[in-house]
VMD Tcl script that builds the backbone (N, CA, C; Angstrom):
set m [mol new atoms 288]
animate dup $m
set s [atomselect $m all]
$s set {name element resname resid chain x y z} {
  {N N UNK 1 A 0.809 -1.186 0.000}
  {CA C UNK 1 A 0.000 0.000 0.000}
  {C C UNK 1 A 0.855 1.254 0.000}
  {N N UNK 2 A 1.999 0.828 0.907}
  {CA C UNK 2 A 2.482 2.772 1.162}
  {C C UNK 2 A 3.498 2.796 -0.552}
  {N N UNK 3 A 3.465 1.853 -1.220}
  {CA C UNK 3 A 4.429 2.149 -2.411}
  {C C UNK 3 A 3.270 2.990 -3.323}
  {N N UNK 4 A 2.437 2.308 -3.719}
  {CA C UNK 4 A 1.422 2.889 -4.289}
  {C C UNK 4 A 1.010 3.799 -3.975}
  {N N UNK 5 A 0.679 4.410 -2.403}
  {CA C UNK 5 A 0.491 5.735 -2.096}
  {C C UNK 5 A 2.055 6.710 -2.244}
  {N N UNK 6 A 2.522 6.098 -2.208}
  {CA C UNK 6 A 3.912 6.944 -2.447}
  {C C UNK 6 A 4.121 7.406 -3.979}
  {N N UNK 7 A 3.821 6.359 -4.883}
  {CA C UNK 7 A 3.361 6.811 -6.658}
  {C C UNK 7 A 2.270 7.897 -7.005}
  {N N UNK 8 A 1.036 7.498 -5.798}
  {CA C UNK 8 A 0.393 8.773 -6.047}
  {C C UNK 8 A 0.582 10.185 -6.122}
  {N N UNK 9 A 1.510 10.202 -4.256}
  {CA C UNK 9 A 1.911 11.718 -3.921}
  {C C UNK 9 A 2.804 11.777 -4.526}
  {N N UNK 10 A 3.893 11.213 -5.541}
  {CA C UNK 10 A 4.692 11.829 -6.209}
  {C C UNK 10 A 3.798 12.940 -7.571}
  {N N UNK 11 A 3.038 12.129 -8.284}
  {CA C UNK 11 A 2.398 12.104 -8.971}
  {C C UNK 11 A 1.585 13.531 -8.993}
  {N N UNK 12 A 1.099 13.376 -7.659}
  {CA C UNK 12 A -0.088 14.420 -7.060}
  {C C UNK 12 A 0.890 15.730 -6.924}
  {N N UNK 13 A 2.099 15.849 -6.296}
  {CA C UNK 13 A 3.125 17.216 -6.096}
  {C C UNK 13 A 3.498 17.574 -7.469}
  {N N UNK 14 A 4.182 16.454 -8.083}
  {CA C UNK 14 A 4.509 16.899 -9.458}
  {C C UNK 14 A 3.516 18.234 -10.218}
  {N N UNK 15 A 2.421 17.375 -10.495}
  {CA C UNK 15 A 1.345 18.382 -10.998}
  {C C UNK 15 A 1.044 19.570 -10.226}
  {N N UNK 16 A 0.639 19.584 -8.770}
  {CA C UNK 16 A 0.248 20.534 -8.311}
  {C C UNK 16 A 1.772 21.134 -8.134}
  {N N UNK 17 A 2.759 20.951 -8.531}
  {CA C UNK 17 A 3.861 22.009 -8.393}
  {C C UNK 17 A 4.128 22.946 -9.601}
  {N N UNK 18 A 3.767 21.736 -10.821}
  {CA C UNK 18 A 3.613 22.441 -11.779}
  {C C UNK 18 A 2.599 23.766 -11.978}
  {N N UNK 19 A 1.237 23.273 -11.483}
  {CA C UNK 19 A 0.436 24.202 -11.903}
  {C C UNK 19 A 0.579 25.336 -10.965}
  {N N UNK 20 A 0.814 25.174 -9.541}
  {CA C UNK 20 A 1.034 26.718 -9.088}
  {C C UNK 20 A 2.449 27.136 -8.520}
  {N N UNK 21 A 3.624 26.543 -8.997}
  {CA C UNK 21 A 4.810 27.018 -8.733}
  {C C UNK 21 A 5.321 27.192 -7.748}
  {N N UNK 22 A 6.420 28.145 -7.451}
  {CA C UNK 22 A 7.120 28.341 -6.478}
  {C C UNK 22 A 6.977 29.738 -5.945}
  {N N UNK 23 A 6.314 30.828 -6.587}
  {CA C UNK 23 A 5.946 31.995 -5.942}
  {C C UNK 23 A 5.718 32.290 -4.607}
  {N N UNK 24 A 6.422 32.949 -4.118}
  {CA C UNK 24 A 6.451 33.769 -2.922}
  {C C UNK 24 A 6.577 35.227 -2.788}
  {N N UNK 25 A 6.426 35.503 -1.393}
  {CA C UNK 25 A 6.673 36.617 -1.004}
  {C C UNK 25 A 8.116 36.515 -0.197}
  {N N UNK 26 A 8.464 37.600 -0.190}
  {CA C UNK 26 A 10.046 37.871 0.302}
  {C C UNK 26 A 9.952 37.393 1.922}
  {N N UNK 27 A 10.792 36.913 2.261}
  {CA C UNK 27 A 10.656 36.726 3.880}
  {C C UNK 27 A 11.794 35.092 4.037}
  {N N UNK 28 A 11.679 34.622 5.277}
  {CA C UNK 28 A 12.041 33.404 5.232}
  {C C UNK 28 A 11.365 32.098 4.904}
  {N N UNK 29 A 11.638 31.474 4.114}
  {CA C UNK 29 A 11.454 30.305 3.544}
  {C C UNK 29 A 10.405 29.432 4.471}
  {N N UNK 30 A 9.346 28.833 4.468}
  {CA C UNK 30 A 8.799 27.580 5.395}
  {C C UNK 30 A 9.660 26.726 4.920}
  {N N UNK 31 A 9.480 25.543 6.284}
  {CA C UNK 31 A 9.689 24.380 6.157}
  {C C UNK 31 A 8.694 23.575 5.312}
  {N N UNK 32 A 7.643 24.072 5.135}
  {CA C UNK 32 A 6.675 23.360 4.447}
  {C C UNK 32 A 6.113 24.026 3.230}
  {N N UNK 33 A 6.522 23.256 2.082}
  {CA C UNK 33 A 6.008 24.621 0.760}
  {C C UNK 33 A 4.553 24.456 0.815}
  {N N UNK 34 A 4.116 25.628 0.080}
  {CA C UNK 34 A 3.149 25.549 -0.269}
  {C C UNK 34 A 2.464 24.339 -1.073}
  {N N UNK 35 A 3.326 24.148 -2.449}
  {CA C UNK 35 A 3.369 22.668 -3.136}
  {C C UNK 35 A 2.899 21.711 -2.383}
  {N N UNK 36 A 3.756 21.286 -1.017}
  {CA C UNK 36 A 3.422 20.035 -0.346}
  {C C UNK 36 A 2.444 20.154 0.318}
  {N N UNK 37 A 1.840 21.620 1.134}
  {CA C UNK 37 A 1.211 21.277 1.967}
  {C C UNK 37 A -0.533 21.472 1.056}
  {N N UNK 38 A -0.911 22.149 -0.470}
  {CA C UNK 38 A -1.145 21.657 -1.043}
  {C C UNK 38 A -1.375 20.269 -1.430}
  {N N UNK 39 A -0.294 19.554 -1.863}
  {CA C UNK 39 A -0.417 17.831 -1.816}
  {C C UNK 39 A -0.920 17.324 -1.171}
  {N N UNK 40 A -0.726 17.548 0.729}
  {CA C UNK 40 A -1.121 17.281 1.528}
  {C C UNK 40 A -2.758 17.075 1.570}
  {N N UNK 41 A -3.084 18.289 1.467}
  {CA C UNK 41 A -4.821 18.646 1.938}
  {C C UNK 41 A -5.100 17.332 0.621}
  {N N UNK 42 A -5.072 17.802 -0.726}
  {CA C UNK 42 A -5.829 16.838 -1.782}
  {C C UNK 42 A -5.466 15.541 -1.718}
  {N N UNK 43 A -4.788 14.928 -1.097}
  {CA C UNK 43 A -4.118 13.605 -0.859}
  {C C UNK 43 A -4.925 13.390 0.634}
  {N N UNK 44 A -5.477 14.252 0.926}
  {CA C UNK 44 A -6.569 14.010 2.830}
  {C C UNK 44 A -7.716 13.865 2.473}
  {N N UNK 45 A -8.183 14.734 1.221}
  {CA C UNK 45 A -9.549 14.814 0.242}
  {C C UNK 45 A -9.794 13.162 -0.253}
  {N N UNK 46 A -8.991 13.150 -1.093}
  {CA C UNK 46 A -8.916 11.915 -1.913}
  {C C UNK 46 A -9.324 10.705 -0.916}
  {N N UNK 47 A -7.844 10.486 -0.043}
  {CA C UNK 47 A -8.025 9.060 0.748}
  {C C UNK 47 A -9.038 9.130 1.777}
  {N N UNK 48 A -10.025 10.219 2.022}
  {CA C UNK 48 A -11.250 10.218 2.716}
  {C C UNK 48 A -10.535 10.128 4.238}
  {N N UNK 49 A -9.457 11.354 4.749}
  {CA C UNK 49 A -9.222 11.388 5.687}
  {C C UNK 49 A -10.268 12.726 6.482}
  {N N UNK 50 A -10.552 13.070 7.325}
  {CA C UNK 50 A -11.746 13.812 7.668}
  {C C UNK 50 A -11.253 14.325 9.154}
  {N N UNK 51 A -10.158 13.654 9.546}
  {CA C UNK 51 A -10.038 14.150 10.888}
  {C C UNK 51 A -8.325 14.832 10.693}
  {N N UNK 52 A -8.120 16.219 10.945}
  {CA C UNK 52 A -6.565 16.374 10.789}
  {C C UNK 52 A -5.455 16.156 11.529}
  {N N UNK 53 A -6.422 15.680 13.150}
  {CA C UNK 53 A -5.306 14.585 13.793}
  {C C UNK 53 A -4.665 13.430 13.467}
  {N N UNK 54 A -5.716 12.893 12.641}
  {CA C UNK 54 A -5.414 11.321 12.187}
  {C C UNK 54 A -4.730 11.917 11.065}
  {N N UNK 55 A -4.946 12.577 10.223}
  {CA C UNK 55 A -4.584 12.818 8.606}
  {C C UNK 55 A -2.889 12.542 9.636}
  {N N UNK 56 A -2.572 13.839 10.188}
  {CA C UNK 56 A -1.636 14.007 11.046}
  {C C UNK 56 A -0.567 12.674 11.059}
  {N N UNK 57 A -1.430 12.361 12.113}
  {CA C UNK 57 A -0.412 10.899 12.694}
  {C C UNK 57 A -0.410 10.109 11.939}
  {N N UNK 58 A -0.757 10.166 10.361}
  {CA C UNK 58 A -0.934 8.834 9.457}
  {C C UNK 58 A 0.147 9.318 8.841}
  {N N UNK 59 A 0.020 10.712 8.210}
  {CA C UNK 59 A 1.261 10.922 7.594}
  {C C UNK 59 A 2.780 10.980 8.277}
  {N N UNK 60 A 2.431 11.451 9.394}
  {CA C UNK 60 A 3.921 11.072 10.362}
  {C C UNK 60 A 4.696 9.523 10.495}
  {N N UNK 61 A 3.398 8.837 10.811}
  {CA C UNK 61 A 4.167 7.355 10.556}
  {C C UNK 61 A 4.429 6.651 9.324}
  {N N UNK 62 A 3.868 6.678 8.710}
  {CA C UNK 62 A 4.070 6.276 6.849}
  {C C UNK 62 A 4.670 7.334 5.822}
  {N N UNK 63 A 4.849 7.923 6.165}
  {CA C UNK 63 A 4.845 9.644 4.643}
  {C C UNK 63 A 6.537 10.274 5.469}
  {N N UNK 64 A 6.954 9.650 6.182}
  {CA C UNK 64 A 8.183 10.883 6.919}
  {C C UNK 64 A 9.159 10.963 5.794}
  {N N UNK 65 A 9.422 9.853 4.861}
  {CA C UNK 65 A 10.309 10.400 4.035}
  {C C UNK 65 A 9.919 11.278 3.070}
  {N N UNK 66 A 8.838 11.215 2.688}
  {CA C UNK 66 A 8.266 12.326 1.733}
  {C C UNK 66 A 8.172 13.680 2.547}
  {N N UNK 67 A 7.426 13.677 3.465}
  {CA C UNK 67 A 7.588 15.097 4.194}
  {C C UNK 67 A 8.239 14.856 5.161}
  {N N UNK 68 A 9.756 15.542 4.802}
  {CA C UNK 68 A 10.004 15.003 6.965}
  {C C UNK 68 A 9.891 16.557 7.470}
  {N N UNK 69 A 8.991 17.224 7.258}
  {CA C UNK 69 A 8.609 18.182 8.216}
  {C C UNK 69 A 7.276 18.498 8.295}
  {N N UNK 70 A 6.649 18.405 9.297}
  {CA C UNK 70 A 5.115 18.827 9.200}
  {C C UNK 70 A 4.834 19.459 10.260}
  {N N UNK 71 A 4.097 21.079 10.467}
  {CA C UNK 71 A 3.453 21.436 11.679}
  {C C UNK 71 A 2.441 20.986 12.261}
  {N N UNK 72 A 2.848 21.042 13.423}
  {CA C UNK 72 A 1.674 20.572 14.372}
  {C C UNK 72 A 0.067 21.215 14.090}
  {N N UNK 73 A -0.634 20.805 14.164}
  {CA C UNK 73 A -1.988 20.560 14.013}
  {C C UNK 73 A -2.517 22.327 14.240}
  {N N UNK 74 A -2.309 22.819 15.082}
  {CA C UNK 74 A -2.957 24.446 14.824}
  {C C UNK 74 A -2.090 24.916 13.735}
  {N N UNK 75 A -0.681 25.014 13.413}
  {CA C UNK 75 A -0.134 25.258 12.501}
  {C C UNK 75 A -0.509 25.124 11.136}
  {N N UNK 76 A -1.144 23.596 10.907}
  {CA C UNK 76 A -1.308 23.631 9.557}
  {C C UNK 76 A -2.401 23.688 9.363}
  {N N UNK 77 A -3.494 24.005 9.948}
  {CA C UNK 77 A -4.962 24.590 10.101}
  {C C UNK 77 A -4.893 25.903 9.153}
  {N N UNK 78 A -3.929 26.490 10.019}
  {CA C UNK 78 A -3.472 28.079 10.358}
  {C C UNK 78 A -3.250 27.929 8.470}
  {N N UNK 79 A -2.185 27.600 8.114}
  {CA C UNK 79 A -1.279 27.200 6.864}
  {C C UNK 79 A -2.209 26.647 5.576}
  {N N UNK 80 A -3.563 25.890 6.261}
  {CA C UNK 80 A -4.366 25.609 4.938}
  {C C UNK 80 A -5.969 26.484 4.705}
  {N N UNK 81 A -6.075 26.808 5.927}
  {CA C UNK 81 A -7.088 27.980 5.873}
  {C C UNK 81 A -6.045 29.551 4.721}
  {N N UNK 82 A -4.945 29.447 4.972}
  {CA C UNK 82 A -4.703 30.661 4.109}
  {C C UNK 82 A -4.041 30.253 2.390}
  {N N UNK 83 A -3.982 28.909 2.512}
  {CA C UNK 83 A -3.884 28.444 1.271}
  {C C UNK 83 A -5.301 28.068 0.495}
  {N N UNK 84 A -6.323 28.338 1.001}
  {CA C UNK 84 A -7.705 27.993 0.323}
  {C C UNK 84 A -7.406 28.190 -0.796}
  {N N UNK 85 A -7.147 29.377 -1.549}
  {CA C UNK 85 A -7.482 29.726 -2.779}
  {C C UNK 85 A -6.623 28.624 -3.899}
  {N N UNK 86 A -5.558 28.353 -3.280}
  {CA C UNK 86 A -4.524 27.685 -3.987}
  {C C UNK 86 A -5.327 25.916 -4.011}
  {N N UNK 87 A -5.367 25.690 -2.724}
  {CA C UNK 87 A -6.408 24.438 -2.679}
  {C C UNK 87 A -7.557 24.263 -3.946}
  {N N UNK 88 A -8.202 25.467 -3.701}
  {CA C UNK 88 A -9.315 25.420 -4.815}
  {C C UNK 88 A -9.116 25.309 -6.174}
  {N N UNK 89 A -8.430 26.187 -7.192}
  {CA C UNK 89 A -7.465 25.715 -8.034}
  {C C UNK 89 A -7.216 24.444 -8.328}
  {N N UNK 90 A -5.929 23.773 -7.324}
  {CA C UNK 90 A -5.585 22.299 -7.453}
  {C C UNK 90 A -7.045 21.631 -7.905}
  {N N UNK 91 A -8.007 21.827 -7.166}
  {CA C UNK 91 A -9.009 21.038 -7.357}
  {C C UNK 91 A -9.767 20.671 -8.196}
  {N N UNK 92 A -10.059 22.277 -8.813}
  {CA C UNK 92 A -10.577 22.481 -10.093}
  {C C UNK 92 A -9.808 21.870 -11.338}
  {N N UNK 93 A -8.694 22.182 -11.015}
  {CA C UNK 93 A -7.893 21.886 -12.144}
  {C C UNK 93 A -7.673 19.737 -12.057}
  {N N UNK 94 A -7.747 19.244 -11.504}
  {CA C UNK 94 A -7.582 18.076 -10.849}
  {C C UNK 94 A -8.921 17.652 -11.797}
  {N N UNK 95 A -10.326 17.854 -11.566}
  {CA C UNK 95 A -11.381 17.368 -12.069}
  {C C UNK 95 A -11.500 18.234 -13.723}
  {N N UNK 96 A -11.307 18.726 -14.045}
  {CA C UNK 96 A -11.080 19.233 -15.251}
  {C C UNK 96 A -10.513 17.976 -15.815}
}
mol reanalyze $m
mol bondsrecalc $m
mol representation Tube
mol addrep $m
């Protein structure tokens, strides 16, 4: 299972890196791009994860080499509430 989910999220970043890039604003760098944490949410959508504790601790124990950094749970609340727009996009563009 985790190889195949591992083909997906390659799969799934690739594209969503493609389609919205690397753009930023000036400042210091996250540990977590936008790209991934992107990947993240539509890869929580997809596998019908619903709780972001569990999303959480699922990706911590299976996914660490793909992300080995992830914020803690108000953090990436914080981090995907202000990525909505970018989320929405991926999405659209995903079912297109």
């Amino acid at each position: 299972m985790t190889t195949d989910l591992n083909t997906l999220l390659t799969a799934l970043y690739v594209k969503i890196d493609d389609e919205i890039g690397g753009a930023r604003c000036t400042g210091r760098p996250p540990l977590l791009s936008d790209p991934e944490l992107v990947c993240l949410a539509v890869a929580q959508a997809l596998l019908g994860h619903r709780s972001e504790a569990r999303w959480l601790r699922f990706v911590t124990r299976h996914l660490t080499g793909m992300f080995p950094y992830l914020p803690q749970r108000p953090g990436y609340n914080k981090r995907l509430r202000s990525a909505l727009p970018l989320i929405k996009r991926v999405i659209r563009m995903l079912a297109a």
